[in-house]
KEKE-3310 file (N, C-alpha, C; in steps of 0.2 Angstrom, whole numbers, plus 5000, padded with zeros to 4 digits):
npx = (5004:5003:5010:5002:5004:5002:5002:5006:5003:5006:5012:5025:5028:5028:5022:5021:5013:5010:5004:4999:4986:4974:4963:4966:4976:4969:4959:4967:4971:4958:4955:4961:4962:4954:4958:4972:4986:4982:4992:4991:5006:5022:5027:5040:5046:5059:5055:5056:5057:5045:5039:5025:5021:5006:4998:4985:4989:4989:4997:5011:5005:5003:5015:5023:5015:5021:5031:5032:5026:5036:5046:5051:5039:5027:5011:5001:4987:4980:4968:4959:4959:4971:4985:5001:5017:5034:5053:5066:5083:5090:5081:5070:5052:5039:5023:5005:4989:4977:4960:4957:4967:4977:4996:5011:5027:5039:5052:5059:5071:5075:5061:5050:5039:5028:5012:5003:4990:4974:4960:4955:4949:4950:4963:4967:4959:4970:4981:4977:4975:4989:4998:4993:4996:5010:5013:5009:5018:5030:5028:5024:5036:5043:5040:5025:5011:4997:4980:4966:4953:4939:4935:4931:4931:4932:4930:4943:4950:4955:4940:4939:4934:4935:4932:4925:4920:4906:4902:4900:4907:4908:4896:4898:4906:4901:4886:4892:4900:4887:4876:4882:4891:4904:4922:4924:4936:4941:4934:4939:4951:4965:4981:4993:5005:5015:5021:5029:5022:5010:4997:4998:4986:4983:4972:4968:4963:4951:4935:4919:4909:4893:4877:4860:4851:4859:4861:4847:4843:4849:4847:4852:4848:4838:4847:4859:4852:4846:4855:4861:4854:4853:4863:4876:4890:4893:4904:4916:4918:4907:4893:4883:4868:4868:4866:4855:4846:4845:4842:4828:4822:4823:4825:4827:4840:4854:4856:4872:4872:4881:4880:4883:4883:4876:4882:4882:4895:4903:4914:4927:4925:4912:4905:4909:4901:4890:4884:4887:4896:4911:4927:4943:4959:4968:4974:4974:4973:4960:4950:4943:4934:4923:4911:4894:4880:4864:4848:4836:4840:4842:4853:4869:4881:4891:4890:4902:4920:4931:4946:4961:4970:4983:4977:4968:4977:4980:4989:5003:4996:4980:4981:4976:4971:4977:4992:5009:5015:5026:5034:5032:5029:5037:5038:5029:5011:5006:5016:5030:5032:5038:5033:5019:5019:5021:5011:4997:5005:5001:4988:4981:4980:4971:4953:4942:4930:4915:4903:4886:4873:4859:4846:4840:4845:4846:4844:4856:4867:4865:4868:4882:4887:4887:4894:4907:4909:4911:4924)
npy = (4994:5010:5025:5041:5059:5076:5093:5104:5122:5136:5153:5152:5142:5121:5106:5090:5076:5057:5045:5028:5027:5033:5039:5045:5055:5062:5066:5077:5083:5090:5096:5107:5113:5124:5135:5133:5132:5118:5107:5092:5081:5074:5059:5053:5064:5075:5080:5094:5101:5097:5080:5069:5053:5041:5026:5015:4999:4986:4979:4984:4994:4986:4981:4996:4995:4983:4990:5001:4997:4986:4994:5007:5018:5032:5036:5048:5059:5063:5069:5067:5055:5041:5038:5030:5033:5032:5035:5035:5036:5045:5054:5048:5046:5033:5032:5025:5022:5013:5014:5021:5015:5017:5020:5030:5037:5048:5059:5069:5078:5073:5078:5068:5063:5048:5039:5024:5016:5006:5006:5018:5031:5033:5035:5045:5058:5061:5062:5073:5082:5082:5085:5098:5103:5103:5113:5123:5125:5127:5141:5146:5146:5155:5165:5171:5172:5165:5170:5169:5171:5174:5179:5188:5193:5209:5221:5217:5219:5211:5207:5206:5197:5194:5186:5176:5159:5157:5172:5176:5176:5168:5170:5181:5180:5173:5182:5193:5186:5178:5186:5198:5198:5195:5186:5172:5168:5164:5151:5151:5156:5163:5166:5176:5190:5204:5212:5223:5234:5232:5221:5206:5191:5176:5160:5147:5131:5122:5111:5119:5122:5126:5130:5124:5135:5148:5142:5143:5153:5161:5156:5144:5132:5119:5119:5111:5102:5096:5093:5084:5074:5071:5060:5067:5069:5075:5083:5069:5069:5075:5074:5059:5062:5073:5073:5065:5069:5081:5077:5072:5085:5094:5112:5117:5124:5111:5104:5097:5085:5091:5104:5111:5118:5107:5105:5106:5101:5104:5104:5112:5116:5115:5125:5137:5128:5122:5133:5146:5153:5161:5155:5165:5166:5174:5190:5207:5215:5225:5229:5227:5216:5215:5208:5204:5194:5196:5191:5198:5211:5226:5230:5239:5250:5243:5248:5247:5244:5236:5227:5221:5206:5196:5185:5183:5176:5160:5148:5137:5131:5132:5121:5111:5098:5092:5090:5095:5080:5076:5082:5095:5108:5116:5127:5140:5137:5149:5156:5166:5177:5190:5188:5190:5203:5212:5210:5214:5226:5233:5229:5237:5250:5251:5252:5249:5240:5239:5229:5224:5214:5206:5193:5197:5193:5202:5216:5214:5213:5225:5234:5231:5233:5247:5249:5244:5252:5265:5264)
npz = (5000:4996:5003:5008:5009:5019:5019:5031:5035:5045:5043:5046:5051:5049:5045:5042:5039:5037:5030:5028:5025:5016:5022:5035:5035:5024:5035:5043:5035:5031:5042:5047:5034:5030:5036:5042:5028:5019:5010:4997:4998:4993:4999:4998:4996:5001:5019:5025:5043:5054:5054:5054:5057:5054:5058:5055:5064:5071:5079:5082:5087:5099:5103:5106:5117:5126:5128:5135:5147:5152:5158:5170:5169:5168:5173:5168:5161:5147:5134:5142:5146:5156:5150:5149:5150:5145:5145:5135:5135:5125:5124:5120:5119:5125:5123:5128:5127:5132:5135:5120:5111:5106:5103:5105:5098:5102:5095:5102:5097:5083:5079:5076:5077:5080:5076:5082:5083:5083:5078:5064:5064:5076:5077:5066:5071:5084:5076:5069:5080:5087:5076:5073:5087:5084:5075:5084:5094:5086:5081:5094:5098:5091:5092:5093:5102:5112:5111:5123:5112:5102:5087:5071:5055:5049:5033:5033:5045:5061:5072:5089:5100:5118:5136:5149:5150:5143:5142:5129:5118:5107:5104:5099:5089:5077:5075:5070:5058:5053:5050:5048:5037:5038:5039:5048:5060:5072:5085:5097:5102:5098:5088:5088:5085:5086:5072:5059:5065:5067:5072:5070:5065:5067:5064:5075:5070:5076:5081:5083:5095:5097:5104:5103:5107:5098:5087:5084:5084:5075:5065:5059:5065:5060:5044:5051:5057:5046:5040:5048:5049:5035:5035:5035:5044:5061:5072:5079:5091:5099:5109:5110:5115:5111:5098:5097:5101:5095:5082:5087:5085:5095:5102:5113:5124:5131:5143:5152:5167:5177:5175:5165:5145:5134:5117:5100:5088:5077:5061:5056:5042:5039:5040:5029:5018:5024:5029:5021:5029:5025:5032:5037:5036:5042:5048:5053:5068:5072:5082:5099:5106:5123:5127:5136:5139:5142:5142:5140:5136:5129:5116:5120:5126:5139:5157:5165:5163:5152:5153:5144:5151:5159:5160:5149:5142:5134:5143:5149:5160:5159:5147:5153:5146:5136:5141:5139:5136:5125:5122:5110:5112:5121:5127:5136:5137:5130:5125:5127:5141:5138:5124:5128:5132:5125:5116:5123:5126:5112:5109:5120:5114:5103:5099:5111:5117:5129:5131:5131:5126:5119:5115:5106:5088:5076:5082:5089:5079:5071:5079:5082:5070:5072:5083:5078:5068:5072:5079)
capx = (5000:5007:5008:4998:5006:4999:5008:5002:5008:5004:5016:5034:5028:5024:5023:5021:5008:5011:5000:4998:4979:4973:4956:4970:4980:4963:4955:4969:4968:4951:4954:4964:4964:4950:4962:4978:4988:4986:4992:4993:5014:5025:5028:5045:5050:5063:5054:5058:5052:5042:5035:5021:5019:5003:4995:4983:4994:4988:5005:5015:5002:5003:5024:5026:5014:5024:5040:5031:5025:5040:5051:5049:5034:5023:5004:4996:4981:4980:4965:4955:4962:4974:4990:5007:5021:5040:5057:5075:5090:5093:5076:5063:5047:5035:5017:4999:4981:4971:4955:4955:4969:4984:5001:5015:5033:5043:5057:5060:5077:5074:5055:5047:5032:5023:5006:4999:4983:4970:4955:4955:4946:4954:4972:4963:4960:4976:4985:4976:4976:4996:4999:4991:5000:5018:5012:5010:5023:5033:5024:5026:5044:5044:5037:5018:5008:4990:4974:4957:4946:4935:4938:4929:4938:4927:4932:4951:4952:4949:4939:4943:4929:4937:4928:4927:4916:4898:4904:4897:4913:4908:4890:4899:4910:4894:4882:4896:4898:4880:4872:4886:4895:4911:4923:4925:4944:4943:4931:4939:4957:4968:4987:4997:5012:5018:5024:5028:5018:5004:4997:4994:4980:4981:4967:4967:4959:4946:4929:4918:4903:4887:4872:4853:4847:4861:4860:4840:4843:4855:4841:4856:4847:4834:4852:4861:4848:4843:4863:4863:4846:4854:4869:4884:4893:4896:4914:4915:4920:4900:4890:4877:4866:4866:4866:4849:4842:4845:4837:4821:4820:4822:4827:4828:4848:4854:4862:4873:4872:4886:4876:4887:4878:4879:4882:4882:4901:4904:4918:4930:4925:4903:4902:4907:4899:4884:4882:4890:4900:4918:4933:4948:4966:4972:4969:4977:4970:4958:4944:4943:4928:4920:4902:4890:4874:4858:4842:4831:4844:4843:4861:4873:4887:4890:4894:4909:4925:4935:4954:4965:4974:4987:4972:4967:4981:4981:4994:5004:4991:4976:4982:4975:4968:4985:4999:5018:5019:5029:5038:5029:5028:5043:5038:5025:5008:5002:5021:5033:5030:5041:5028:5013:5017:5019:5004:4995:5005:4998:4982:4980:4979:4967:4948:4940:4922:4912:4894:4880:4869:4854:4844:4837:4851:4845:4847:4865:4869:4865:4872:4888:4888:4889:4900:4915:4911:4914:4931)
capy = (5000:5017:5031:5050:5066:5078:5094:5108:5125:5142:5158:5147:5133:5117:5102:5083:5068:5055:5038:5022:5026:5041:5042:5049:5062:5067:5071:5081:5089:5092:5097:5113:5114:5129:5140:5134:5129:5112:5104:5085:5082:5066:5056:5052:5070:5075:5084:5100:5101:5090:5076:5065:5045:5038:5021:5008:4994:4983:4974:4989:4997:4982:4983:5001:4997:4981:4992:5006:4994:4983:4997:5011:5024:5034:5039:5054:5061:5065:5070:5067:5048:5039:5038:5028:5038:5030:5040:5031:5039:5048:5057:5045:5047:5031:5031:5022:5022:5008:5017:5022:5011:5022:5023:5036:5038:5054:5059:5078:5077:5071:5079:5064:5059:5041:5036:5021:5011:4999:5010:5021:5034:5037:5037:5050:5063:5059:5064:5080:5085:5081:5090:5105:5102:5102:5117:5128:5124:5132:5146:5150:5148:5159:5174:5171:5172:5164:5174:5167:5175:5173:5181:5189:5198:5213:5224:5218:5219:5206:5209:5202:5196:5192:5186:5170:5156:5159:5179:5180:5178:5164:5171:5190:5181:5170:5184:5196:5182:5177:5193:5206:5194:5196:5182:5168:5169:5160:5149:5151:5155:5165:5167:5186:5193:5211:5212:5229:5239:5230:5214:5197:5185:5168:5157:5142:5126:5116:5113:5123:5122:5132:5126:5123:5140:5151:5140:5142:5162:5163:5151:5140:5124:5118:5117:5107:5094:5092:5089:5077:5068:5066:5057:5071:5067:5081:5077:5063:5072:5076:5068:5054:5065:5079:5070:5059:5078:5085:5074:5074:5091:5098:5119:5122:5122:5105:5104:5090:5086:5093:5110:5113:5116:5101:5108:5103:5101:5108:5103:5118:5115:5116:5133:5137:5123:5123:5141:5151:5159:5159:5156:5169:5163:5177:5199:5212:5216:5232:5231:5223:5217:5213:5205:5199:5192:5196:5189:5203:5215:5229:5232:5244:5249:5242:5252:5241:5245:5229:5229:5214:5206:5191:5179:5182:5172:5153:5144:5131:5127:5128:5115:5101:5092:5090:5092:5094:5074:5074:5088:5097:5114:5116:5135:5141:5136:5155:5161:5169:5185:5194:5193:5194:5209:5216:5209:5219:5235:5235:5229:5244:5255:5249:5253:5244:5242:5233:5230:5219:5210:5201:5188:5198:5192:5204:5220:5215:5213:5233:5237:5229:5235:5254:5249:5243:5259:5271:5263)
capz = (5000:4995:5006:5006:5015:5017:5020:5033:5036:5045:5046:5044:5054:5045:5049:5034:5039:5030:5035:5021:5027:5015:5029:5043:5031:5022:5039:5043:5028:5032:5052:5049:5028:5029:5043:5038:5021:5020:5001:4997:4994:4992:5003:4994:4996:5009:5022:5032:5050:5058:5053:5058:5054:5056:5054:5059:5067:5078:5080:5082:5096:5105:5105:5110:5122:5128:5129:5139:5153:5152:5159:5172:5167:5175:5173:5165:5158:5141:5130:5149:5145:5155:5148:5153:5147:5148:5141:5133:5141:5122:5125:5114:5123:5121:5127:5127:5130:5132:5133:5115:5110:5104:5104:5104:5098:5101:5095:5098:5095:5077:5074:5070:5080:5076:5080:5079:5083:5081:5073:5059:5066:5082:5074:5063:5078:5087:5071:5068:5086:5087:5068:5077:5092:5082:5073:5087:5096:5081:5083:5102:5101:5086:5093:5091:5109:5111:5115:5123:5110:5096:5079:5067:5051:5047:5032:5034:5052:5066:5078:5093:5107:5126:5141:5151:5146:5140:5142:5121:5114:5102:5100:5098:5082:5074:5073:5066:5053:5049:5050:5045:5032:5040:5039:5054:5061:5075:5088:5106:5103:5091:5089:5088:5085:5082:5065:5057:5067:5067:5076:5065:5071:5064:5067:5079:5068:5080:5081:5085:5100:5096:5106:5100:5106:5097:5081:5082:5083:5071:5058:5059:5067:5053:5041:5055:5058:5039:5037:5050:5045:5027:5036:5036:5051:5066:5077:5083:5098:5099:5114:5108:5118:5109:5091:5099:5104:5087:5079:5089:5082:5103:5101:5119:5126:5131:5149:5156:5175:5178:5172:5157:5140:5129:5110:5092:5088:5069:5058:5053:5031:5039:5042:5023:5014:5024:5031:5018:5031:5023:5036:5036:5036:5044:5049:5056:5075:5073:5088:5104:5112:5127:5127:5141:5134:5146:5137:5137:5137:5122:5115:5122:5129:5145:5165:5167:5158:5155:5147:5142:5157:5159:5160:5142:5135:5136:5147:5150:5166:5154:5143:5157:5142:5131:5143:5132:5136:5120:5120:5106:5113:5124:5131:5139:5131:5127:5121:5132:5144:5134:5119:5129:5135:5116:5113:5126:5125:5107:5111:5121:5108:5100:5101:5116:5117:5132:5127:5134:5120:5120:5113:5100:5085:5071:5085:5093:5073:5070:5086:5083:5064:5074:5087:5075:5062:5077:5082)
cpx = (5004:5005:5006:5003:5001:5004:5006:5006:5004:5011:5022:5032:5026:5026:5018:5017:5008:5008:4998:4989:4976:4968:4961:4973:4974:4960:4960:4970:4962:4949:4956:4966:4959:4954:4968:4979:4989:4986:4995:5003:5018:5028:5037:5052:5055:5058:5056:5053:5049:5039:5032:5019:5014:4998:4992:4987:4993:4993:5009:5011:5004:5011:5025:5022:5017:5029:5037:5029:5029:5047:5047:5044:5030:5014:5003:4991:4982:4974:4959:4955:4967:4981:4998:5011:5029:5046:5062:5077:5092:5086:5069:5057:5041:5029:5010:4996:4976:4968:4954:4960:4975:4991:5004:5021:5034:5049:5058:5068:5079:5067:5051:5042:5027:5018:5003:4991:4979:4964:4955:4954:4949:4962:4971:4963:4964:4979:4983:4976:4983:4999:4999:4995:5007:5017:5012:5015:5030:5034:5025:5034:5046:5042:5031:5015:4998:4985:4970:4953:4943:4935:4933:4933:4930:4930:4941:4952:4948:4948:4938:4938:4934:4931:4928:4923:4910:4898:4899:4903:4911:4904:4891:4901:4904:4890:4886:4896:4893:4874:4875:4892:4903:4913:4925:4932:4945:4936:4932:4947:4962:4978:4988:5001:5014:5023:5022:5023:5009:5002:4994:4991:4979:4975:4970:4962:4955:4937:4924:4909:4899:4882:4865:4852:4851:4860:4853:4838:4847:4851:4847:4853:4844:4840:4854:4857:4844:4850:4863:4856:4849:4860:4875:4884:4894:4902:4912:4918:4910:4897:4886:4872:4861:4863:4855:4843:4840:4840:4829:4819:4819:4829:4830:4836:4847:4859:4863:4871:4877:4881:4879:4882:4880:4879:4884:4893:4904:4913:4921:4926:4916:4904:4903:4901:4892:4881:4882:4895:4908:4923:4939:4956:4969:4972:4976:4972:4967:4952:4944:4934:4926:4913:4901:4882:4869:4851:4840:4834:4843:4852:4862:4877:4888:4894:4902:4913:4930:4940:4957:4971:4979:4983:4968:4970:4981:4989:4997:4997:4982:4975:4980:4972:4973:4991:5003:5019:5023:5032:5038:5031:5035:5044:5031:5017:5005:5008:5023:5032:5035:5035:5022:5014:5018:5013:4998:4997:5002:4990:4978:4980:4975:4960:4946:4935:4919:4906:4893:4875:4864:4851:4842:4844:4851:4848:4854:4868:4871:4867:4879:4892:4889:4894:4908:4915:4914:4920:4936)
cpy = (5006:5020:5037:5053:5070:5088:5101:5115:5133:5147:5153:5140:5128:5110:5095:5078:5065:5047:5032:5024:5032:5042:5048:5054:5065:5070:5075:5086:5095:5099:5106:5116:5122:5138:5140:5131:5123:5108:5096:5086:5075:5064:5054:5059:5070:5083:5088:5100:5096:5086:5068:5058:5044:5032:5016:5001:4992:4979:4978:4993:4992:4980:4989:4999:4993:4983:4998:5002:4988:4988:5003:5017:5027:5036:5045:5056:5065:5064:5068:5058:5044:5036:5036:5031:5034:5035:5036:5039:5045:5052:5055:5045:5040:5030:5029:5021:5018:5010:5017:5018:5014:5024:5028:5034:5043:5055:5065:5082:5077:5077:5074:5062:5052:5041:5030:5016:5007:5001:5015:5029:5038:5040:5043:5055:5064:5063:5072:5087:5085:5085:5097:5108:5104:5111:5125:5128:5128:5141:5150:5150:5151:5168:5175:5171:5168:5166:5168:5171:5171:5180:5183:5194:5201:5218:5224:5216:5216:5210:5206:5202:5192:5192:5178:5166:5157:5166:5179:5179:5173:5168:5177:5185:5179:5177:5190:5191:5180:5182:5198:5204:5195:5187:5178:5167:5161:5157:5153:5155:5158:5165:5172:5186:5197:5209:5220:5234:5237:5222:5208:5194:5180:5164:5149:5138:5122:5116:5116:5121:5127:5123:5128:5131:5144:5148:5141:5151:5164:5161:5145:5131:5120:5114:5110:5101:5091:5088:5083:5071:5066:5060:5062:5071:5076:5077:5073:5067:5076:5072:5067:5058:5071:5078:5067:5068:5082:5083:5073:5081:5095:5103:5120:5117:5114:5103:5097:5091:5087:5102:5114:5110:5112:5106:5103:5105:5100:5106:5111:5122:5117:5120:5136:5133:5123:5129:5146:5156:5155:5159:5161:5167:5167:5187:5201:5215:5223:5234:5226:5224:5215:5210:5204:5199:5192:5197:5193:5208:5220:5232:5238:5245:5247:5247:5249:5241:5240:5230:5221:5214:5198:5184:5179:5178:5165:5154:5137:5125:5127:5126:5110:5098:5090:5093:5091:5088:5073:5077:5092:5105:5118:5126:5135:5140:5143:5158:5163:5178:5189:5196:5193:5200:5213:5216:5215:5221:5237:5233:5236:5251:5256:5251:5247:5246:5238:5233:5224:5218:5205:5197:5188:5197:5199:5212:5220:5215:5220:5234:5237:5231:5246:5254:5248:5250:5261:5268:5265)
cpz = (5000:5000:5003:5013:5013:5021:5024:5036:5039:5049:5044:5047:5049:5048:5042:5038:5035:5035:5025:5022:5023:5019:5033:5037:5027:5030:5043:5040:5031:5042:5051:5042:5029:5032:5040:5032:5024:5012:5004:4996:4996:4996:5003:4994:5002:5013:5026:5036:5051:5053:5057:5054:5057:5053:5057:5060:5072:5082:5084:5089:5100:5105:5108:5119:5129:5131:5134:5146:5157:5158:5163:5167:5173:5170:5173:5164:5153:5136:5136:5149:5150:5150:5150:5149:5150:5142:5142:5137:5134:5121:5121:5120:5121:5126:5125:5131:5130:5131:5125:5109:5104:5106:5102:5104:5097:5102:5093:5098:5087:5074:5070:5078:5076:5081:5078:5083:5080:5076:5069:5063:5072:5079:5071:5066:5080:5082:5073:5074:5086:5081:5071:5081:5091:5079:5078:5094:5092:5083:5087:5102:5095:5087:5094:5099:5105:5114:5116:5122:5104:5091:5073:5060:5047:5042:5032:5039:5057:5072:5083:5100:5113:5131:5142:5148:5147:5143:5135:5118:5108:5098:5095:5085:5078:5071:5069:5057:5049:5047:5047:5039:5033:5039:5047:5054:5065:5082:5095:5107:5096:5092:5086:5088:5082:5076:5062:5057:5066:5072:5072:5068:5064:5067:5071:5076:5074:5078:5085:5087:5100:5098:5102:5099:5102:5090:5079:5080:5079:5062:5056:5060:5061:5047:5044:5057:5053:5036:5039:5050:5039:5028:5033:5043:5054:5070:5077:5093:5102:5104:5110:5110:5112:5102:5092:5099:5097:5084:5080:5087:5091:5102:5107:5122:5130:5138:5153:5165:5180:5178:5165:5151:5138:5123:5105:5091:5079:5069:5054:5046:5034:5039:5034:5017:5017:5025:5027:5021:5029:5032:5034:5039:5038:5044:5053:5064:5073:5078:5091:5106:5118:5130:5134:5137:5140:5141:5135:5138:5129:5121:5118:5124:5137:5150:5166:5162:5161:5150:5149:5148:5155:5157:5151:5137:5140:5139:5147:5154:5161:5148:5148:5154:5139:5133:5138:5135:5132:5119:5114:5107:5117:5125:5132:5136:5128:5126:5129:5137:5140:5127:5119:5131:5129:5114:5117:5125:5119:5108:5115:5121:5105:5103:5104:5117:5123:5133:5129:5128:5122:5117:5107:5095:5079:5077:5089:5086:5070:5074:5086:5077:5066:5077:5083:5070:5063:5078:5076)
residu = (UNK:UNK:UNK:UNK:UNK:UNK:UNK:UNK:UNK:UNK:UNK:UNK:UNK:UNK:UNK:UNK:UNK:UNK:UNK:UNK:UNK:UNK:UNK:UNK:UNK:UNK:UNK:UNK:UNK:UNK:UNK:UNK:UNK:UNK:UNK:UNK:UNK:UNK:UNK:UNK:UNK:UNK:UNK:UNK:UNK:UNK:UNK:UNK:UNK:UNK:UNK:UNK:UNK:UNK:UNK:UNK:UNK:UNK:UNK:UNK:UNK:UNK:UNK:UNK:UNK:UNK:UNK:UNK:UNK:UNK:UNK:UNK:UNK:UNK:UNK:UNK:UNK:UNK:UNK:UNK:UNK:UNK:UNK:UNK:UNK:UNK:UNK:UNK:UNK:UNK:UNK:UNK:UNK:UNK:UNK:UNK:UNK:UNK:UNK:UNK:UNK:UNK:UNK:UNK:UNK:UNK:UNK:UNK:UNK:UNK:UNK:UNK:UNK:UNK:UNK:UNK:UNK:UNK:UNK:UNK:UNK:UNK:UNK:UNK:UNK:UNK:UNK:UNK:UNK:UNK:UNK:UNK:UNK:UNK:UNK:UNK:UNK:UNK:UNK:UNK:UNK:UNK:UNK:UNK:UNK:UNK:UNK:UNK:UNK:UNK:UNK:UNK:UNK:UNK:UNK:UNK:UNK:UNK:UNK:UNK:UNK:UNK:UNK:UNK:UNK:UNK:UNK:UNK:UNK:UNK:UNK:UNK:UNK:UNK:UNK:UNK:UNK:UNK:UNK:UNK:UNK:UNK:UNK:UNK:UNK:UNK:UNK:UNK:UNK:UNK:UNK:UNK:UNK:UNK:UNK:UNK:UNK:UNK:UNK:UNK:UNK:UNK:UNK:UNK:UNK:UNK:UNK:UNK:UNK:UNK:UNK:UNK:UNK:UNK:UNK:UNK:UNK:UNK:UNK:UNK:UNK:UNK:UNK:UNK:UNK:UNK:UNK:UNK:UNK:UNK:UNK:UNK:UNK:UNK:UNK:UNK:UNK:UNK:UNK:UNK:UNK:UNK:UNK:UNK:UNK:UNK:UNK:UNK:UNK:UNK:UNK:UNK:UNK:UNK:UNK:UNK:UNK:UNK:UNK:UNK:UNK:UNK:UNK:UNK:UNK:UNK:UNK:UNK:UNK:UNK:UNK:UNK:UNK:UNK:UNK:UNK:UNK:UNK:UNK:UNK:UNK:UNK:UNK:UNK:UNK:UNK:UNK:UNK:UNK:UNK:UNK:UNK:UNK:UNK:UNK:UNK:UNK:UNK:UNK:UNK:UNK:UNK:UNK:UNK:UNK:UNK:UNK:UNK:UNK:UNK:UNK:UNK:UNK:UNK:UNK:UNK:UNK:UNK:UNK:UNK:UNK:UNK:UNK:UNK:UNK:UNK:UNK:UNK:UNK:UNK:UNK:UNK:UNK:UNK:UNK:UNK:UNK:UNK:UNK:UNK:UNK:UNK:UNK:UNK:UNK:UNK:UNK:UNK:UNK:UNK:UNK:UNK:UNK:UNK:UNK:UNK:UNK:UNK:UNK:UNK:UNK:UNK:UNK:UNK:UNK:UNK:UNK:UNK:UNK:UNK:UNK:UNK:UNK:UNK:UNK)
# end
């Protein structure tokens, strides 16, 4: 069986997958091809930078994971999985997860990360999560830093929503997008770095969580649950739950017992194909926002002035879902204080708006199409 690569790149990072499996190097393609460059390329070629081997191997999982539990290791958590994790003395790293049934070889001395596994599917994810992984890793030791925001590119320039979780920042980008035909940048998450007086904002590839009620106000739901009635997949990272909900045709939000929304979990490439909202590869920083979303609230600016603080940019410690076991990243996971604090000093120059929005989508739509004129 031939091999596929496939060949993924944003800003100077890149990063080659190359799997005898084209399922796993198309769905990487497909994971991060909308946000960043991703081209098919030969697998025969010699590659710069990292590269990632991956391949269904049931022989091969079940040796690394012989040689991990053969030999001092220790226990982790990786992907909220279990994880045994053991290191050679010339710093090869090898680790496996029962659970979903996945190995790891790293070798970040070399740049070659292998995956292998028993299902297609999982190996699949793994890869594209780890591709990502490698990529922003480049990235942050390259000068880039990472916000916790969501992305909208209006007219050129992204506009940039901050606030904690269920603050508005998703719904701030979406209604910008579906309403104001701006282009979708980024979900949860963006990456920055001063360049010639200005601030680049690269998009962060993942998928993206919109619940029942924001897809029902946006006329988005109807789409979403004709797609998945005709059989086109949502994540697999999707609870059963939510997919069994959809399909009942049930509007009203979806709360686990935990009290967190459940939501529909969109494939990067669905928001073009099915929505028409195109994705943006990439902006110049020109408006900051700050949302909070109060139902029956009519737009406006809010009493409360809020400004961009340390806590805005990702971290090593909120990565507790994909610790650097592999040594992928190897600085801090939001870039070093040196270029977060370029990031804020620029940032705080910029127009800064902090506005309360309500349920009505068609009035935060006009309200938000005055607010970014004025800045």
């Amino acid at each position: 069986m031939s091999a596929t690569a496939i060949r993924i790149q944003a800003a100077d990072a890149a990063v080659t997958v190359i799997s005898k499996d084209s399922s796993i190097t198309e769905w990487s393609g497909r994971y991060v091809g909308d946000w960043w460059n991703a081209t098919p390329a030969e697998p025969t070629e010699l590659c710069t930078g990292f590269v990632v081997l991956a391949d269904v191997d049931p022989k091969a999982y079940g040796e690394v994971a012989r040689q991990v539990t053969s030999r001092e290791h220790k226990e982790t958590e990786y992907a909220r999985l279990p994880l045994l994790v053991s290191e050679d003395r010339d710093g090869t790293i090898r680790a496996f997860s029962s659970r979903d049934k996945l190995a790891y070889v790293s070798e970040p001395q070399t740049g070659r990360l292998t995956i292998l596994g028993v299902e297609a599917q999982a190996v699949a994810v793994a890869t594209a999560r780890l591709a990502r992984e490698v990529v922003r890793g480049v990235l942050l030791r390259d000068g880039w830093t990472l916000l916790h925001a969501s992305a909208a590119v209006v007219d050129g320039g992204a506009v940039l929503s901050f606030g904690s979780k269920g603050s508005g920042k998703s719904t701030t980008a979406m209604i910008l997008a579906r309403r104001n035909g701006a282009e979708l940048l980024a979900n949860d998450r963006v990456f920055v770095r001063v360049e010639s007086g200005n601030l680049q904002v690269l998009p962060w590839p993942s998928a993206a969580a919109l619940g029942f009620g924001l897809l029902d106000a946006l006329n988005l739901y109807d789409v979403v649950r004709e797609r998945a009635q005709a059989g086109e997949e949502l994540h697999p990272t999707q609870d059963q739950r939510v997919t069994d909900a959809l399909m009942a045709g049930q509007r009203d939000p979806l709360w686990a017992s935990n009290g967190k929304e459940m939501k529909v979990q969109l494939h990067p490439d669905q928001f073009p194909r099915w929505f028409n909202i195109p994705l943006s590869s990439g902006a110049r920083a020109s408006t900051l926002l700050f949302p909070s979303i109060a139902p029956d609230a009519t737009p406006a600016m809010a009493d409360e002035t809020k400004v961009l603080t340390e806590a805005d940019f990702m971290t090593g410690a909120t990565e507790d879902r994909y610790p650097d076991v592999f040594r992928l990243i190897r600085v801090d996971g939001g870039g070093s204080v040196e270029d977060r604090a370029r990031v804020i000093s620029y940032l705080d120059g910029l127009p800064q708006h902090s506005i309360v929005l309500g349920h009505d989508i068609d009035a935060a739509a006009q309200f938000l199409n005055k607010v970014i004129a004025s800045a």
